[in-house]
C-alpha positions in Angstrom: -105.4 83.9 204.6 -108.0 84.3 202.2 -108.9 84.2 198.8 -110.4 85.4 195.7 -113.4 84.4 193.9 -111.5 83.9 190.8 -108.8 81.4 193.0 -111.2 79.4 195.0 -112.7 78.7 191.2 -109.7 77.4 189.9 -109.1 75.4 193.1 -112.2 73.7 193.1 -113.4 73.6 189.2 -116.4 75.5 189.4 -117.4 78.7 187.8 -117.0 82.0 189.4 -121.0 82.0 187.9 -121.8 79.7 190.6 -119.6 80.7 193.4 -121.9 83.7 192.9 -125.1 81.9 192.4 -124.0 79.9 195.8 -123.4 83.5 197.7 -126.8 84.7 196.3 -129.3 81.8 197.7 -127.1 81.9 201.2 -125.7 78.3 200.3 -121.9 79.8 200.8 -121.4 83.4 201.7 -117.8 84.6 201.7 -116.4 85.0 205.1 -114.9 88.4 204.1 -114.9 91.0 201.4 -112.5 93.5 200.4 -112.3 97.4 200.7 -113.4 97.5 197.3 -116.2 95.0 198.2 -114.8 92.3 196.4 -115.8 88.5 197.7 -113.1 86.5 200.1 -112.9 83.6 201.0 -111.1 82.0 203.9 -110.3 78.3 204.9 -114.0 77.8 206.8 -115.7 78.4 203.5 -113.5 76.0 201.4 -114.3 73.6 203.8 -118.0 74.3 203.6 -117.2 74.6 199.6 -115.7 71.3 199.3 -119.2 69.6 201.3 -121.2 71.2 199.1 -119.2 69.7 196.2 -119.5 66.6 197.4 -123.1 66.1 197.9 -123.8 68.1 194.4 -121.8 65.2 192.8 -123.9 62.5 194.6 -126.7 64.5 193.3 -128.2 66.5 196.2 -130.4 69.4 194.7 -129.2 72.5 196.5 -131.7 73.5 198.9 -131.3 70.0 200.5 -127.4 70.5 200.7 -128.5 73.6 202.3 -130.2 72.1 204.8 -127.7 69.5 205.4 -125.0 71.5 206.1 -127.3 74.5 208.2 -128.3 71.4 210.4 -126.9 72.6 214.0 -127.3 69.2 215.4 -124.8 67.9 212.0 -121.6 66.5 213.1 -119.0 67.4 210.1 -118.0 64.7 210.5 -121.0 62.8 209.9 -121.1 64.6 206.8 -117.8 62.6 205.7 -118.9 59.1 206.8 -122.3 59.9 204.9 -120.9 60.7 201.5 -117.3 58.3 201.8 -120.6 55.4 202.3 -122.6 57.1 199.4 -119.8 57.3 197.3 -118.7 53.7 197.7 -121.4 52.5 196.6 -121.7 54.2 193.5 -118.1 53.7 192.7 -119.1 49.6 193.5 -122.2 49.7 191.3 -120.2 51.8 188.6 -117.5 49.2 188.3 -120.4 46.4 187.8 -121.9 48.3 185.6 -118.8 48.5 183.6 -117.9 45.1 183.4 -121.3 44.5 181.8 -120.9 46.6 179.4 -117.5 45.5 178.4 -119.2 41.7 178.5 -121.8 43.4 175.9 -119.4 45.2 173.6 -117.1 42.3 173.3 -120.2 39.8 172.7 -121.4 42.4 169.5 -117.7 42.3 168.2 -117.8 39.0 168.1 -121.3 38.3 166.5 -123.1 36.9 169.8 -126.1 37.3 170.7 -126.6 37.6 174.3 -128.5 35.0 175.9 -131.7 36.3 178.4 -129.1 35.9 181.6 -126.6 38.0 180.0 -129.0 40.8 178.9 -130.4 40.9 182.7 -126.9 41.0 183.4 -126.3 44.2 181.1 -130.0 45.8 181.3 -131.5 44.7 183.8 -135.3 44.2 183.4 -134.9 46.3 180.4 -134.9 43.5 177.4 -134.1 45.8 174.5 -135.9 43.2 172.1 -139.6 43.7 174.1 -138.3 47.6 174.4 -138.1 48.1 170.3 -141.6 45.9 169.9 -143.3 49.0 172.3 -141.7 51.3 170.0 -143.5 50.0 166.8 -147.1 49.3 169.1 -146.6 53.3 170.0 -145.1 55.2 167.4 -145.2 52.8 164.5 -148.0 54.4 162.4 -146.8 57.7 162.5 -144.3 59.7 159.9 -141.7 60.3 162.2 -141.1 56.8 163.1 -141.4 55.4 159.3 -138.7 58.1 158.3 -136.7 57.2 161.7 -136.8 53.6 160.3 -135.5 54.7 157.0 -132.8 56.4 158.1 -131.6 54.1 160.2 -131.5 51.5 157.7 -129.1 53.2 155.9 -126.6 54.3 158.1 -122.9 52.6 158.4 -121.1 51.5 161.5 -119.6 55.0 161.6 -123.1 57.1 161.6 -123.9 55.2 164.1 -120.6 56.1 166.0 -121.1 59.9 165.5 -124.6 59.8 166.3 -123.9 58.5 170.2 -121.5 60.7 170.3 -123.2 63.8 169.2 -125.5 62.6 171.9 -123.1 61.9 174.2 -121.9 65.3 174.0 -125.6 66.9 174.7 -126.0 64.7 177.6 -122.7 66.2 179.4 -123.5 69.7 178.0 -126.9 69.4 180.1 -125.0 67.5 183.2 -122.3 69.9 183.6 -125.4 72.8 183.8 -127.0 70.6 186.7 -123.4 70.4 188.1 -123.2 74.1 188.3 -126.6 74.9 189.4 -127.6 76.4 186.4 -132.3 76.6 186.8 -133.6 74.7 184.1 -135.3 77.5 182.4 -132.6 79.3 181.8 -131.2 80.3 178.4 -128.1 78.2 178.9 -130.1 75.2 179.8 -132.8 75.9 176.9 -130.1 76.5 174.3 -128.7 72.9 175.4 -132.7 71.9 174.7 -132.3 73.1 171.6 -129.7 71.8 170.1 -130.9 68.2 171.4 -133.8 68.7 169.6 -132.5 69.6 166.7 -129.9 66.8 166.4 -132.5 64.6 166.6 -134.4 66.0 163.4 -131.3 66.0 162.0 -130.5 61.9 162.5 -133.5 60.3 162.9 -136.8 62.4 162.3 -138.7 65.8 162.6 -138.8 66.2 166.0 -141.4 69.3 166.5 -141.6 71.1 170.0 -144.6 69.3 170.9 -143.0 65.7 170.5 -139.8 66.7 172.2 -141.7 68.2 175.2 -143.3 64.4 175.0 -139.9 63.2 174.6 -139.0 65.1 178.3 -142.0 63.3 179.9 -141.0 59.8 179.3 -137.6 60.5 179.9 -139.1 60.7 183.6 -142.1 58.8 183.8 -140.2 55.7 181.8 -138.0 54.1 184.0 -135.7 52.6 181.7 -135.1 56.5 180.0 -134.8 57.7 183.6 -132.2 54.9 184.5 -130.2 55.9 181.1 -130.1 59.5 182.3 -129.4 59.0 185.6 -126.4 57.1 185.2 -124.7 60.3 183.5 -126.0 61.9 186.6 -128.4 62.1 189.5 -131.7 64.7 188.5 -131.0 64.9 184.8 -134.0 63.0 183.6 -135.6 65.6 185.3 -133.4 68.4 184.6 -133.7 67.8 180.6 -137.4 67.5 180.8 -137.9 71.2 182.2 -135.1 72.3 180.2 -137.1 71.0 176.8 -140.7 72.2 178.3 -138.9 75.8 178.8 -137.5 75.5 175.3 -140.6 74.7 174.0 -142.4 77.3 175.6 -140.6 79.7 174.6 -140.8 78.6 171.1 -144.6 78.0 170.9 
């Protein structure tokens, strides 16, 4: 039996734009096509679907999962035991992380401050008190941080709210476009770019395309940004910086 490109889409929550992306590098090339030349697939390239879905979500760029799977000394299932290990130990480190952040949220309810263990316990060698005195050593002097400070002195508990979650939403905007494959430099990717940059002249300060190319670059060479990024998932420090450097290409 076999099936559309359309169905295997909807079984597997991808796009039919990367199903077609995937046929196009070689990573999954339908087993059959119609009379009408129409792609189908059959149950060895669901398979080969599903492993590629896998490692994508532990954050395998594609030409390694190609690789991987083209390996003709692989086991399949090696492949398994491989991502079931990776896989537990994200879900492990997840659920820590989790419970420190639930420790965090409940000490600001309650007016705590947290002592140094806690904060290693939440951050980990990122002290967000030494974090904001870099921030004032670096960008204090300039306009963008002055009127940063300004705003942020007047917003309410609920600016605050929508802020992260307009950010929020960015984030998975970008995440989802790694998810799929999606280059970069593409005009998805740099629409995403964007609107981040633009969100953040709107909240905090004029954010030109010269400072949010900057931005991209210590999003990777920080390690507390990268950390931040990587959490919502694997490559998208990296992702976002090309995305903005193509945006702002484009632009200037």
């Amino acid at each position: 039996m076999s099936y559309s490109v359309g169905q295997v889409a909807t079984f597997a929550g991808v796009t039919v734009r990367a199903l077609h992306h995937y046929d196009e590098i070689g990573l999954l090339q339908p087993g059959e096509r119609s009379h009408a030349g129409h792609r189908r697939y059959g149950d060895e390239d669901l398979d080969r679907l599903q492993q590629i879905l896998f490692y994508r979500e532990l954050g395998f760029p594609l030409d390694e999962v190609a690789a991987l799977l083209d390996d003709p000394d692989a086991d399949p299932r090696e492949h398994l035991r491989r991502q079931h290990d990776l896989l537990t130990a994200r879900i492990e480190k997840l659920q820590r992380m989790a419970v420190a952040v639930e420790h965090a949220m409940e000490a600001r309810k309650m007016g705590i401050n947290l002592t140094p263990e806690e904060k290693f316990e939440v951050f980990g060698d990122f002290d967000p008190d030494v974090y904001e005195e870099e921030v004032r050593e670096r960008w204090g002097h300039t306009d963008a941080y002055k009127a940063s400070q300004r705003a942020a002195a007047s917003y309410t508990k609920e600016d605050w709210q929508r802020l992260r979650e307009g950010f929020d939403a960015i984030h998975q905007k970008m995440a989802d476009l790694l998810a799929q494959g999606v280059a970069a430099d593409s005009e998805a990717a740099m629409e995403v770019a964007e609107e981040h940059r633009r969100f953040i002249s709107g909240g905090y300060y004029d954010c030109t395309y010269e400072m949010h190319t900057g931005l991209g670059e210590m999003y990777v060479a920080d390690e507390r940004f990268t950390a931040t990024y990587e959490a919502i998932r694997p490559g998208l420090a990296v992702y976002m910086r090309d995305a903005m450097l193509a945006n702002a290409v484009r632009h200037m």
